[in-house]
TORBA-268573 format. One record per residue (C-alpha): x, y, z. Coordinates in steps of 0.05 Angstrom, whole numbers, padded with zeros to 5 digits, always signed. Layout:
XYZ
...
***
This chain:
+02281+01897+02675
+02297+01966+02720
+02281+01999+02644
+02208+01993+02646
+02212+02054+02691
+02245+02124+02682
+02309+02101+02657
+02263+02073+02594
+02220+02129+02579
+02260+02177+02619
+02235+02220+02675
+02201+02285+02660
+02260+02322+02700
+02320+02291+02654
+02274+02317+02588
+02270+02371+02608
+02331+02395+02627
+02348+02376+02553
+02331+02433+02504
+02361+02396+02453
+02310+02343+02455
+02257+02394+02412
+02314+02443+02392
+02344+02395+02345
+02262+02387+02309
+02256+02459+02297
+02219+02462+02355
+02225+02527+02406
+02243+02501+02481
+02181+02488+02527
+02170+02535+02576
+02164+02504+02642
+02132+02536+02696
+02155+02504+02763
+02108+02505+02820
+02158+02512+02882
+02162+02449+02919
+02135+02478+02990
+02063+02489+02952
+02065+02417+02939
+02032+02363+02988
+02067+02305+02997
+02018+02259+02958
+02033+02308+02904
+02102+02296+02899
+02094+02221+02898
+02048+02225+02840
+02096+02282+02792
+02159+02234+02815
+02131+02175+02763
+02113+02207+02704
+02051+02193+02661
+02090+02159+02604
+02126+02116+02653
+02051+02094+02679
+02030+02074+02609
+02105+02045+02598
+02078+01993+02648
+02006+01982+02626
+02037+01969+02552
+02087+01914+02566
+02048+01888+02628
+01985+01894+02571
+02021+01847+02520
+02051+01810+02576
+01980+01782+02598
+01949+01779+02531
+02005+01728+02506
+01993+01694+02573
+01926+01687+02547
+01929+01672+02476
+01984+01617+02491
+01969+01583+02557
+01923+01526+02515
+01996+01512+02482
+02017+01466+02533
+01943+01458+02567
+01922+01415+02511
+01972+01370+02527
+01947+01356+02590
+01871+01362+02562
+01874+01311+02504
+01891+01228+02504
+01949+01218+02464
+01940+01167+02414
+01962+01101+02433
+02031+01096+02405
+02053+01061+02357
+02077+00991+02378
+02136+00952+02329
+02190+00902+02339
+02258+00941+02355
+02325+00917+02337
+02388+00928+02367
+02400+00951+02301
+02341+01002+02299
+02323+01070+02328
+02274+01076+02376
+02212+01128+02358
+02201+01145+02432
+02256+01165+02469
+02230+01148+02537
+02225+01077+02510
+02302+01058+02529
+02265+01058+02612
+02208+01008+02583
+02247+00962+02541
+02251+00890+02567
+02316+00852+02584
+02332+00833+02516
+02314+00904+02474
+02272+00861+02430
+02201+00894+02441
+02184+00958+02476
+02109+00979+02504
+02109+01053+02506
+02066+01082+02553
+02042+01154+02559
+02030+01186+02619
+01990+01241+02645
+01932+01209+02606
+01876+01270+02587
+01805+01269+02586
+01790+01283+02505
+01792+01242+02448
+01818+01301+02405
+01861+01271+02357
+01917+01319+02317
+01886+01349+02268
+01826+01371+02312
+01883+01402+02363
+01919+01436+02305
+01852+01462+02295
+01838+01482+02360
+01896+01516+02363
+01905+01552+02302
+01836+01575+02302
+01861+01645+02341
+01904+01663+02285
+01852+01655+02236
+01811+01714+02255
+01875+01751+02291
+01907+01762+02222
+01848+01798+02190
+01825+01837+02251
+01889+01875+02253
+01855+01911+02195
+01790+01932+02223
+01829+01957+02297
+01855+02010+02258
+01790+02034+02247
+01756+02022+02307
+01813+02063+02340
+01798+02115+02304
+01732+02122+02322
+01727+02093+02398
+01806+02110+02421
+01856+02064+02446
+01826+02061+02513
+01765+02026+02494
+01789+01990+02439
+01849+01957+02479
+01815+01958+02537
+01750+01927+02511
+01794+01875+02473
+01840+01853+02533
+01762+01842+02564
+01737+01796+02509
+01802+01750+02510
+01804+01743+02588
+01722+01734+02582
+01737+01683+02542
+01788+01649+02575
+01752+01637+02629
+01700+01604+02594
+01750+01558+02553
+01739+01499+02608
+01674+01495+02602
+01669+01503+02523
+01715+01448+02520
+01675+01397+02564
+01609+01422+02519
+01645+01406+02455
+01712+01426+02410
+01671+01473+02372
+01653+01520+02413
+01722+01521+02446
+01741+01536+02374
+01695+01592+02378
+01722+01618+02446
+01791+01621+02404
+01774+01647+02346
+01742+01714+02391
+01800+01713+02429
+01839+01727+02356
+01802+01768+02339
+01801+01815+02400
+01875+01808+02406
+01881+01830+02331
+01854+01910+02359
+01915+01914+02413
+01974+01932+02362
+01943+01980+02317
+01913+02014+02389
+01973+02023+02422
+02005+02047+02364
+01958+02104+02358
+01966+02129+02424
+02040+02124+02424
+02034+02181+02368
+02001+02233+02423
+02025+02213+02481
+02114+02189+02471
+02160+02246+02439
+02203+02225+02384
+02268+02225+02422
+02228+02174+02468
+02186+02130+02411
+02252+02078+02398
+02253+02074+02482
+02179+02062+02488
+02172+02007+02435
+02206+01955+02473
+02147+01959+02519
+02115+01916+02464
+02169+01864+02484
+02122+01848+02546
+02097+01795+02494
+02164+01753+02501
+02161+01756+02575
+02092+01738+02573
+02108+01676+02530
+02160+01653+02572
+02132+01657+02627
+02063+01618+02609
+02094+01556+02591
+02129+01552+02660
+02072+01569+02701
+02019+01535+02667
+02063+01464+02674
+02071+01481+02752
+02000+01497+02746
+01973+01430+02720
+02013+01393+02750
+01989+01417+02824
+01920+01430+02812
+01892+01413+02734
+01890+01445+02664
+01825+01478+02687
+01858+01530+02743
+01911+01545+02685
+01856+01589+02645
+01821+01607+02709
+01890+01631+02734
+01907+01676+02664
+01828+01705+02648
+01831+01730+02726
+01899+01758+02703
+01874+01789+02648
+01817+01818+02675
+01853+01849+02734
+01899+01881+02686
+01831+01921+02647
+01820+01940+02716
+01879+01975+02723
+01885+02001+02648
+01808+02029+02659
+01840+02078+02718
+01910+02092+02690
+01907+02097+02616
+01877+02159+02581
+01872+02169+02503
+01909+02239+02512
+01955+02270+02553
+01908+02332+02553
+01850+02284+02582
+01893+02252+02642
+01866+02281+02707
+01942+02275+02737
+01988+02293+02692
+02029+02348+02714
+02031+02412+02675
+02102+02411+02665
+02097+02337+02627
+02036+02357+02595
+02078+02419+02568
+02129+02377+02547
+02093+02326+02514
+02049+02386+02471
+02115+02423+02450
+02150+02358+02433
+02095+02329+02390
+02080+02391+02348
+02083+02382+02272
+02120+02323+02268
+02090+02278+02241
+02060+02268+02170
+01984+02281+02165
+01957+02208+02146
+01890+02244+02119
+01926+02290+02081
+01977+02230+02040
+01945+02189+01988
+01967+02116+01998
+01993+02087+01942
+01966+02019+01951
+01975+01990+01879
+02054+02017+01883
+02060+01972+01951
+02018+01908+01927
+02070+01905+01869
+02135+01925+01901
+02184+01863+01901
+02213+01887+01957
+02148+01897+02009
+02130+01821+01973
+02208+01802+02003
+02195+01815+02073
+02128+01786+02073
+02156+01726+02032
+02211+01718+02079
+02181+01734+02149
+02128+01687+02129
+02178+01634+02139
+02206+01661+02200
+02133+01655+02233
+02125+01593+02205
+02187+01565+02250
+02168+01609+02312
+02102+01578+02308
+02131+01507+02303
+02171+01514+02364
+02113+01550+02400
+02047+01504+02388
+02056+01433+02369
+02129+01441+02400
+02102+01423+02465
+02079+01360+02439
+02140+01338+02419
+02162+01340+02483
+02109+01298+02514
+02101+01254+02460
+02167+01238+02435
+02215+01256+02493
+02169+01235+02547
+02179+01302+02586
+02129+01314+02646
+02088+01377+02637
+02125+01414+02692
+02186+01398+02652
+02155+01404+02590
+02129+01483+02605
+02196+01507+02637
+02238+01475+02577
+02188+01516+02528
+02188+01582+02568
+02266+01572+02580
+02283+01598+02503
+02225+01652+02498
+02247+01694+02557
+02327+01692+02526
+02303+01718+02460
+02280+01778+02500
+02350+01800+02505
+02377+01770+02448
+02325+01816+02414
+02368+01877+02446
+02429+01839+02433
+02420+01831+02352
+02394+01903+02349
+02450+01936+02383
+02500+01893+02340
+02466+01913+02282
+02469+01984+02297
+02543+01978+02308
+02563+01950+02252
+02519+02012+02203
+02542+02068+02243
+02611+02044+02237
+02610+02033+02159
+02633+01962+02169
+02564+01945+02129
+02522+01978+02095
+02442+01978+02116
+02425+01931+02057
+02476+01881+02080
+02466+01881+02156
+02381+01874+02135
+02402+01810+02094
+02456+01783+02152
+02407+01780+02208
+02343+01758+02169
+02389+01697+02146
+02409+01687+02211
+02342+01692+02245
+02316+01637+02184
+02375+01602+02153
+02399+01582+02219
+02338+01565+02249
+02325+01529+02193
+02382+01485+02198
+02373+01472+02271
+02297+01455+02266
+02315+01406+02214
+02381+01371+02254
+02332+01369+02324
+02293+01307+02285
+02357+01271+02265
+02385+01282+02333
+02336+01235+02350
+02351+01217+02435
+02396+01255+02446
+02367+01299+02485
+02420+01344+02509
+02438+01358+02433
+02361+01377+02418
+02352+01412+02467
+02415+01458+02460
+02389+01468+02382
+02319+01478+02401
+02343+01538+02448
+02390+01566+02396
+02340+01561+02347
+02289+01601+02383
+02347+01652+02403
+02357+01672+02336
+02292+01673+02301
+02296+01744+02340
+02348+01768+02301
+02302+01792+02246
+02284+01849+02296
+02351+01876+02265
+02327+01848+02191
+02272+01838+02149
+02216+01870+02201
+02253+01929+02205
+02272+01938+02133
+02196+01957+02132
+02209+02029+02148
+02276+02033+02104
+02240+02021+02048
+02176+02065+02061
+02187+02112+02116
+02112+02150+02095
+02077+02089+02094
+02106+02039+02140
+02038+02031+02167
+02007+02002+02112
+02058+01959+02089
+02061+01936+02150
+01996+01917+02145
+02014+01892+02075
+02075+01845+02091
+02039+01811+02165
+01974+01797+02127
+02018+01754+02081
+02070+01728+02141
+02024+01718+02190
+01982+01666+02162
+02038+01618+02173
+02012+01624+02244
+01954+01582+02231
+01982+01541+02178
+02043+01510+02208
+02001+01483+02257
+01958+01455+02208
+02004+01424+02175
+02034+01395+02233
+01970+01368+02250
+01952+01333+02190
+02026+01297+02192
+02015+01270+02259
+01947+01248+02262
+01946+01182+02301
+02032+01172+02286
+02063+01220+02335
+02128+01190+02323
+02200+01214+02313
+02198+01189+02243
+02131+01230+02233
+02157+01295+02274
+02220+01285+02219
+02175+01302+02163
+02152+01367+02209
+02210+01393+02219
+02246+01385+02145
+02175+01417+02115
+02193+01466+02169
+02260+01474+02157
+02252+01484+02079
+02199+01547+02084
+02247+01575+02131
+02307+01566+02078
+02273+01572+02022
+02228+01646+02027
+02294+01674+02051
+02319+01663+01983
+02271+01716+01961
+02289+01766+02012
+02373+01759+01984
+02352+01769+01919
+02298+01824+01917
+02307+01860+01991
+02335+01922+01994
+02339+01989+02042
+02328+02038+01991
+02276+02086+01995
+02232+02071+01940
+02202+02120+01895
+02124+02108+01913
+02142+02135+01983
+02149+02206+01962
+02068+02227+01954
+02064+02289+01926
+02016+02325+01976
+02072+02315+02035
+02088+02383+02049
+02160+02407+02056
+02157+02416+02128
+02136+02343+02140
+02192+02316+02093
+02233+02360+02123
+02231+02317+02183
+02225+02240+02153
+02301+02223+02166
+02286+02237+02233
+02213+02196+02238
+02253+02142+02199
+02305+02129+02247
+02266+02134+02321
+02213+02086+02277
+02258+02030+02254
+02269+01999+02322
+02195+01991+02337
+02160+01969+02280
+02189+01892+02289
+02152+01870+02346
+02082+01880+02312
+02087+01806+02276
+02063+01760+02334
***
C-alpha cells in the first residue's frame, strides 16, 4: 500500500527532472522556475513535499474505499437483521446428506433425526425474496444513473457532484436503521438513493482525472479506483466484529459517520482544477498545464457513432460476457453471506472475515493478472486478441466451475472454502480481459461504450440476487443453494462463449470519425495504451 503516495503518482521533483515525460508528446519541456529554498517557510516546504496529485490520489481510493463500505455493509447486516426461516426439518439416513452442515453437532445418538437450529435469531420477518429485494434495489437505480453523472459533471464539476453524492449515500446510511424498523419499503427507498448517488462517482472522477493526472501518470492513478476492493474487504470483517459486539444498528452508524467524515475532507482538499487549488505550487501547476496540452481528443468536436456501437458484435461481446462475470461477483458478494449462516452455520464474526478474506486478495491479484498479461504481449508469446480471450475465460470459466463444485462439495468445508476464495481471486482476471478490450477496440470512444457494455453487464447486479431470492424463499437449503449456484455457474460459462467467438482487439472502423483532426490521431496510440489499464475498474 506505500503506492498510494509519490511512488504512485510520482512526486513533482522525479517529473520533472524527466523531459522526456512531455518530450516524447510533442510537447516543449516545462519551464520551471525554482523559488530558492531559503525564501521558503518551513510550513511551505511541508505542503510542496506532497504534491497535489498525491492529495487527490488519496481522496480517490479512500473515496471508493468508503462508498463500497457503504453500499455493501447491509450484505452481511441483513443477516443479523432478518429471522431465518425455520429450517427445514426431515428424517436423515446414514445413507443421506445432511442440508445443514452444522447439523452433524445437533444430531442425536443414533443420526436418525436432526433439529437444526439457527442462531443469532433477527428481529424481521423478511423472508428471501423481500431481502433479494432489499438488496438489489441499489443496483437498480445505480446502473442508469451512471448516465445522467456524466452530465451533471459537466455542468456542476466533480467536486460537487462526487462530493454531493458521497453526502446522499452516507445521509442515507445513517437513516437505514430507522427505515428498516418503519418498514422494508422505505429502507428500499434509502437504497435505491444510495444507487443512485453512487452511480455520479465514476463518471466524476473520471472527468477530473482528464485536467488534473498527465498521461505518463493516468495508468498509475487509476488503481486509485481499486480503493473499492479494499473497501469491500474490509466491510465484511468489520461489520461481523461490529454486530457481534454491539448490534447491526452501530454497523451503518459506524460507515455513514465514515462517509461523512470523508466529504469533509474531500470539501477542503479536492478542487475541480489544478488552476483553482489555492496550494498548488507553481512548479506542479506548470507541469500539470504543459503536460496536458492538446492531448486529448475534443469530445464536442467527434460525432459519436452510436448506431455503429449498438450493433458492433464485438462491444455486444464484452457486455455479453462481463455480464456473466458480474453475475458471479454478485453471487459471492450478496446472498453469499447467507450461505454461510444458513447452510454452514458460520457466526457473523466468522461469517464477515471469511467474506472480506477473498475481496482484499483480488486487490493484488488484480495487479498480478495485469502484469502477466502485459508480459506475455510485449514479449510476442500472445497476441492481444488471445491474452483478452485467456484471462476473460479464466476470470468466468473458472469461476464458473468452482461456483458450481462449492454446492456439491456439500460439508466439506475446507474444500468450499478453498474454491470460494479461488473463485473470487480470479473473477479479477478480466481486468487483463474483456473490460479492458473496451479501449482496444474503440480507443475514440471508449467512453461511450463503456457506457454501452456496463448498462448491459451491470444489470446482473440486481438480478442475480433476484434470482437467488426467488430460489430460496422459505428452503434455504444446500439442495436449494445447488440450483443457485449451477444457474450461476451456466451464465458464467455460457456468455463467455460469445466473447471466444465474436471478441476481438482490432480497432474497428467506426472509431475513426472523420472530424478528429490529425494532431489528435496523431497521438491515439499513445491515449490507447496509458487508457487500457484503467478503464476495468468502472464495472462495480
Amino acid at each position: 500500500m506505500e503506492q498510494t503516495t509519490a511512488n504512485v503518482i510520482g512526486a513533482p521533483e522525479a517529473s520533472w527532472q524527466n523531459p522526456d515525460i512531455c518530450k516524447e508528446r510533442g510537447m516543449e519541456e516545462p519551464v520551471i522556475k525554482r523559488v530558492p529554498p531559503a525564501q521558503k517557510s518551513h510550513l511551505e516546504k511541508m505542503r510542496d513535499a506532497v504534491a497535489a496529485r498525491v492529495v487527490l490520489y488519496f481522496l480517490s481510493f479512500t473515496g471508493f474505499l468508503v462508498s463500497f463500505m457503504m453500499r455493501t455493509d447491509i450484505n452481511l447486516a441483513i443477516v443479523a437483521m432478518v429471522k431465518m426461516p425455520p429450517p427445514v426439518t426431515r428424517n436423515i439416513t446414514s445413507s443421506e446428506e445432511p442440508q445443514y452442515c452444522f447439523a452433524a453437532s445437533n444430531m442425536s445418538s443414533d443420526n436418525s433425526t436432526s433439529e437444526l437450529l439457527l442462531q443469532d435469531e433477527g428481529e424481521f420477518d423478511w423472508d428471501p425474496s423481500i431481502q433479494s429485494t432489499i438488496l438489489g434495489s441499489f443496483y437498480w437505480c445505480y446502473v442508469v444513473s451512471q448516465l445522467a453523472g456524466g452530465v451533471l459533471v459537466q455542468r456542476f464539476g466533480t467536486k460537487i457532484v462526487f462530493g454531493l453524492s458521497q453526502m446522499a449515500t452516507a445521509i442515507s446510511s445513517l437513516l437505514i436503521p430507522y427505515a428498516a424498523g418503519f418498514h422494508f419499503g422505505a429502507l428500499i427507498l434509502l437504497r435505491s438513493i444510495q444507487g443512485v448517488a453512487s452511480g455520479f462517482t465514476w463518471p466524476a472522477m473520471y472527468a477530473m482525472i482528464g485536467v488534473w493526472i498527465p498521461p505518463a501518470e493516468r495508468s498509475r492513478f487509476m488503481s486509485s479506483f481499486q480503493g473499492f476492493t479494499i473497501g469491500i474487504g474490509l466491510s465484511y470483517p468489520l461489520c461481523g466484529f461490529i454486530i457481534a459486539h454491539y448490534g447491526w444498528r452501530v454497523v451503518f452508524y459506524v460507515t455513514g459517520s465514515l462517509g461523512l467524515s470523508w466529504c469533509i475532507l474531500w470539501w477542503f482538499l479536492a478542487f475541480d482544477t489544478p488552476q483553482e487549488h489555492p496550494r498548488i505550487t507553481k512548479q506542479e501547476l506548470a507541469y500539470i498545464q504543459k503536460c496536458t496540452r492538446n492531448i486529448a481528443v475534443d469530445s464536442k468536436s467527434v460525432s459519436v457513432p452510436y448506431w455503429s456501437i449498438l450493433t458492433s458484435l464485438p462491444a455486444w461481446a464484452i457486455g455479453v460476457t462481463t455480464f456473466g462475470r458480474i453475475w458471479v461477483h454478485y453471487t459471492f458478494m450478496i446472498p453469499g453471506p447467507l450461505y454461510m449462516k444458513t447452510v454452514l452455520g458460520f457466526s457473523i464474526q466468522k461469517n464477515g472475515l471469511l467474506n472480506g478474506a477473498p475481496f482484499l486478495l483480488s486487490y493484488f491479484s488484480s495487479v498480478i493478472f495485469c502484469y502477466i498479461a502485459d508480459i506475455l504481449v510485449t514479449r510476442n508469446w500472445f497476441s492481444l486478441t488471445a491474452v483478452r480471450k485467456i484471462f476473460t475465460a479464466l476470470s468466468q470459466v473458472v469461476p464458473g466451475f468452482l461456483l458450481l463444485s462449492i454446492g456439491y462439495f456439500g460439508c466439506e468445508i475446507s474444500a468450499v472454502l478453498v474454491a470460494w476464495f479461488v473463485a473470487v481471486i480470479f473473477v479479477t482476471a478480466a481486468y487483463a480481459g474483456a473490460m479492458a478490450n473496451i479501449v482496444d477496440i474503440a480507443p475514440n470512444f471508449a467512453g461511450p461504450v463503456l457506457a454501452f457494455a456496463q448498462t448491459i453487464h451491470m444489470s446482473a447486479s440486481f438480478i442475480a440476487p433476484l434470482v437467488a431470492g426467488f430460489i430460496l424463499k422459505n428452503d434455504t437449503t444446500l439442495e436449494q443453494w445447488r440450483k443457485v449456484f449451477g444457474i450461476s455457474s451456466v451464465v458464467a460459462v455460457g456468455t463467455y462463449v460469445m466473447y471466444q467467438v465474436f471478441g476481438t482487439s482490432e480497432v474497428q472502423s467506426w472509431n475513426y470519425s472523420r472530424n478528429i483532426t490529425s494532431q489528435e490521431t496523431e497521438h491515439e496510440p499513445l491515449k490507447r495504451d496509458k487508457s487500457s489499464p484503467g478503464t476495468d475498474v468502472t464495472d462495480v
